[in-house]
N, C-alpha and C positions, 0 to 999 in steps of 0.2 A: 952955702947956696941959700939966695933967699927963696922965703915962702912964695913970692910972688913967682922966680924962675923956677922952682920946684915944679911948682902949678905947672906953667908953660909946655914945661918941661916931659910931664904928665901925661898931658892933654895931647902932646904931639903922637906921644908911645899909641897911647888908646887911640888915635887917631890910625894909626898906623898895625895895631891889632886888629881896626874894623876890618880895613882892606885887605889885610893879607887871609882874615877868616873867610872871606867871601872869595877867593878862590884857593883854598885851602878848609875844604867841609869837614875834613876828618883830625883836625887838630881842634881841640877843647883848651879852654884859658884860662887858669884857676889863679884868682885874685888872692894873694898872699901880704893880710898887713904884720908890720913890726914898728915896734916905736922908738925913736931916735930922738937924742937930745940938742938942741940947737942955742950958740948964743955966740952973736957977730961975725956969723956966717960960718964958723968952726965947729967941728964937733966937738963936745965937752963935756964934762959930766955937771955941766951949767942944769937948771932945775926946767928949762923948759921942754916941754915935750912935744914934739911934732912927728902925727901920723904918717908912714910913708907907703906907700905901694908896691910892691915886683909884682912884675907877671911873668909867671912861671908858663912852658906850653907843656902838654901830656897830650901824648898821642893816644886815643880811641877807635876802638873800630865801631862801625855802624851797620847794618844789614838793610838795602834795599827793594824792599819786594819788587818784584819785575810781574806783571799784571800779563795774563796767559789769556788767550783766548778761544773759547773750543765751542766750534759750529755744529749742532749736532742734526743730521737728518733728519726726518718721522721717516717710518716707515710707513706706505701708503693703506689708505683706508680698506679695507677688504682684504689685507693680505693676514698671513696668519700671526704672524707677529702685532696686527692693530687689525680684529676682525671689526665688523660694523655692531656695534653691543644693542641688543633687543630686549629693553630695559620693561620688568614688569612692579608693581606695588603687589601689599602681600593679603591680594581679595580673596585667594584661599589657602589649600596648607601647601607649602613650597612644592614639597613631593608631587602634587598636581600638576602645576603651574612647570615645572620642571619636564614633566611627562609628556604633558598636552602641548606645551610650547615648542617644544621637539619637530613637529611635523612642519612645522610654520619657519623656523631656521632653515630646515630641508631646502624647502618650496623656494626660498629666493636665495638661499646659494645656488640649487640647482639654475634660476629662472638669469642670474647677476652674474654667475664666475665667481662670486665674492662670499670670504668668508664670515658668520653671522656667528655672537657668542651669543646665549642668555645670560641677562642679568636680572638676580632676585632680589629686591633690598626690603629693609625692612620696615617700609613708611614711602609711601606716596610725596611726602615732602622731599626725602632722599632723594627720589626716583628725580624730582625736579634740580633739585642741588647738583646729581651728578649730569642733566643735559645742559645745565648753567654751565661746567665746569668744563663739558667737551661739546662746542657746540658743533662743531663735525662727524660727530665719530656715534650718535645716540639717536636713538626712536625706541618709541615709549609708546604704554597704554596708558592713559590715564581719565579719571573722571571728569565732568564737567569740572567742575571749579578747580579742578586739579590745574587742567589746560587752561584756566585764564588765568589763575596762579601762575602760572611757566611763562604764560604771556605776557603778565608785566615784570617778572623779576629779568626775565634777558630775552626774549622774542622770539619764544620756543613756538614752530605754525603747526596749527591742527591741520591735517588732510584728508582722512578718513572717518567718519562716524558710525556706529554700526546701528544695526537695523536690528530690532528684538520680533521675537515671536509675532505681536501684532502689528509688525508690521511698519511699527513709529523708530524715528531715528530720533525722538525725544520724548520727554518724559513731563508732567506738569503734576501741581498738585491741587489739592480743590479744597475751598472753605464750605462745610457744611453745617445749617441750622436749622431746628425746625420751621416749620411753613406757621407755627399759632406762634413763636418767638417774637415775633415784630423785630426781628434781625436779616434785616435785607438785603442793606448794604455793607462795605467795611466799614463804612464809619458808624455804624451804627454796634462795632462789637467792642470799642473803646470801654475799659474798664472790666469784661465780660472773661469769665472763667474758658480756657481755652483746653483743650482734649489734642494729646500728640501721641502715635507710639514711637516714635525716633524721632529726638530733637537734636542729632547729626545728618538727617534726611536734608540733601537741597530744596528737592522739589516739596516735599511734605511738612518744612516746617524751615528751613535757614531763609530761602527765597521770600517764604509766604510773611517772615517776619519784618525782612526788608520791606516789601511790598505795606505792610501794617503801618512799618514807621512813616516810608513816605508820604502816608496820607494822613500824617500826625495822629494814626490812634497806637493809642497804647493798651494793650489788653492787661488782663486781672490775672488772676491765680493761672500758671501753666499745670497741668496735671498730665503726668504722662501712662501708658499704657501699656500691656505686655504683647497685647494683640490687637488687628483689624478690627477682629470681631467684637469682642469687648468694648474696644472703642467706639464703633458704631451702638452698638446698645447702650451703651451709656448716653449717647448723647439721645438717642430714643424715648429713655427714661428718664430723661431731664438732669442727666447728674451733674450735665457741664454744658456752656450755651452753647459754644460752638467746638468743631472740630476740623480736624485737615487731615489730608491722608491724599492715596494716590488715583489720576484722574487716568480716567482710558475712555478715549472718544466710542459714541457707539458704531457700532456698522451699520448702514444705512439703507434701505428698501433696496432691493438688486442688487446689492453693492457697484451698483452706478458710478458713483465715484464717492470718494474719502472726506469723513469729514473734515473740515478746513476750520483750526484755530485763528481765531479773531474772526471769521464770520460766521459760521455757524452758531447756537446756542451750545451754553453746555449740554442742557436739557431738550435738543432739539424734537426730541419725542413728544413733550410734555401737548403739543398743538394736537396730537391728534386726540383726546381726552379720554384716553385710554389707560386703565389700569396695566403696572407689569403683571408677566406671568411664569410660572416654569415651562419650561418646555419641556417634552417629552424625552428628548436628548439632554437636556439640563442645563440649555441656555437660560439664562433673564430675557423675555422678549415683549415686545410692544405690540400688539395686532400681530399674532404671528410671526414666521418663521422670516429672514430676511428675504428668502426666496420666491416668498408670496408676497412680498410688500411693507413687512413689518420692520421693526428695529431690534437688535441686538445689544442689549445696555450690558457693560463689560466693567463701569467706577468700582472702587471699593465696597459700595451698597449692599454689592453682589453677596457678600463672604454670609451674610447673615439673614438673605434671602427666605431659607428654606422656613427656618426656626421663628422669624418677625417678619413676615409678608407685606406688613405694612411698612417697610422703612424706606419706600419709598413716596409712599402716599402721605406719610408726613415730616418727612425731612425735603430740603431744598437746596440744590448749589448757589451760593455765593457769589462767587470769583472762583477762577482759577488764578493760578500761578503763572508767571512767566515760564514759555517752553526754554526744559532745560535739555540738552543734547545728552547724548547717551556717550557710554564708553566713546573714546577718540582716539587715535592712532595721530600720533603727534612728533613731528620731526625739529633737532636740535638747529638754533638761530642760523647756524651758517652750514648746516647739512648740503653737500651735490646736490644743486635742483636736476640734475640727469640721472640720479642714481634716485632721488626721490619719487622722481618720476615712474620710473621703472618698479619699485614696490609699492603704488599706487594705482598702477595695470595691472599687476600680478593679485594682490592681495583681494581686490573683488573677485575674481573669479574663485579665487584656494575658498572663501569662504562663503561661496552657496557650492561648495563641493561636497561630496561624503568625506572627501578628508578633514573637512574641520570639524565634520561628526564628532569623531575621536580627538579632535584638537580643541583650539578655541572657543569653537560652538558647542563642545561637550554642556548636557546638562550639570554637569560638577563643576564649572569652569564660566565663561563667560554669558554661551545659552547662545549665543548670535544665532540669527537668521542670513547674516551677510551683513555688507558695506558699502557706504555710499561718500562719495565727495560732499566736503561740508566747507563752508564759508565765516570767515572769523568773525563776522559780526554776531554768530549764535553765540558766541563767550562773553559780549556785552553787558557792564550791570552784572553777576554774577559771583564780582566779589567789590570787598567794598575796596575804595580808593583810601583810604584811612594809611 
């Protein structure tokens, strides 16, 4: 046979291996060469040598996975297999939080039908991580910047904010310098030695710092504090220009009505030219008592009152801070807006109860005075966009 029909020859087999492998998947084709001598179309033990081919077949097995598919129900929210989880950070020692939180699961199983677990974790970042992770199933306390943290990483909404002893559902902080400093304005504390006792504080130092930059000053030496009071007399005694710390508006002649951030003055007292005073009860007051007429000044000023009398006659507020919202009660991106609803009517009322006495209002525990509806634009600016 010649090379050229060998060829042909060949080429028809493998032609005819393609086809019969393609419908035959389980037969494998193991190419078998041997060499053979050729000359004048005879086999010979003539010297030349021409490669030949067999295709041998070997039969193989193969294992086809066959792909399963399994639908799995939830179990609905409230039941006890998936209770509704009332997620807390860890603001004091679990043991508390454990204790105190106890009444407040009660209150809206009893108020819902539905079953409510505590959860303790341990970091506030957590606490966001796990409403990220179930945005049906979770409500949370968390801090301002906490909630507008939740807010941009998956659209965790604030609904409640609470209300503190005096009365504020937010919180600011205040720059203070002396009045002989020639430090007036912000801009004028660029380069200038700064006095903090918590530089984890929003309102008394993270917000105030944002607030710094956007007016392009950049301050000098930060120095930080162990105390209030310390840190007011320090800056009294000139040992750093300015300081920050926390603002509480005063109460106001009759308490008529509240003073109002962004109109009122920090200092709204300052107009009548009156020295502060002790009161006999142990307020700081302006012209007396508020009942006769006078002001009630309540800032940080206050702690060091007794000891330096003058630290208000020679120090002066700045700025404040932007108001920053208190604890918030904050529900997961795709939380039942009808079940949210429902621990939104219940939880004002549980918490100007005596039962939050021993609950969440405990002095050991959050301190509330109650709660109020709160609107997402108080989270605004709050954290950086970065």
């Amino acid at each position: 046979m010649s090379k050229m029909k060998f060829a042909g020859l060949l080429a028809s087999v493998l032609a005819g291996w393609l086809l019969l492998s393609a419908c035959q998947p389980q037969v494998a084709f193991v190419e078998v060469t041997r060499l053979v001598v050729v000359e004048g179309g005879h086999v010979t033990a003539a010297e030349t040598a021409v490669p030949v081919t067999r295709v041998i077949t070997q039969e193989v097995t193969r294992i086809v996975p066959e792909e399963i598919v399994v639908e799995v129900t939830r179990s609905p929210l409230g039941s006890t297999e998936r209770p509704v989880q009332l997620l807390f950070p860890p603001v004091v020692k679990t043991a508390v939080i454990a204790t105190r939180a106890q009444p407040l699961a009660q209150t809206l199983a009893a108020a819902t039908g539905l079953e409510f677990e505590i959860g303790i974790l341990d970091s506030e970042q957590m606490v966001i991580e796990l409403m990220c992770a179930a945005p049906q199933d979770a409500i949370a306390i968390l801090s301002a910047a906490g909630t507008a943290q939740a807010q941009a990483q998956c659209g965790v909404q604030p609904g409640l904010v609470s209300v503190q002893p005096d009365g504020l559902t937010w919180q600011a902080g205040m720059i203070v310098t002396r009045r002989d400093s020639g430090l007036n304005t912000v801009e004028d504390l660029a380069g200038r030695s700064w006095g903090v006792v918590n530089t984890a504080s929003v309102p008394e130092f993270l917000a105030i710092q944002t607030q710094l930059a956007a007016a392009g000053v950049e301050p000098g030496e930060i120095v930080e504090f162990p105390t209030t009071s310390s840190l007011m007399l320090a800056l009294y005694n000139r040992e750093v220009d300015f300081v920050t710390a926390a603002y509480i508006p005063p109460i106001l002649p009759y308490e008529e009505r509240l003073w109002q951030y962004g109109e009122d003055a920090p200092e709204i007292w300052r107009r009548l030219g009156v020295p502060p005073s002790r009161s006999p009860i142990g307020y700081v007051i302006v012209w007396g008592e508020v009942e006769f007429g006078g002001y009630r000044l309540r800032d940080a000023r206050a702690s060091i009152f007794d000891t330096t009398p003058g630290i208000y006659n020679e120090t002066q507020i700045v700025a404040l801070s932007p108001q920053i919202p208190n604890e918030t009660v904050a529900f997961g991106a795709d939380f039942p807006l009808g079940l949210a609803r429902q621990v939104t009517a219940v939880l004002p009322p549980f918490a100007a109860s005596e039962a939050c006495v021993n609950a969440l209002c405990s002095t050991d525990f959050y301190g509330w005075a109650g709660l109020e509806p709160v609107t997402d634009d108080l989270y605004e600016g709050l954290i950086s966009d970065d």
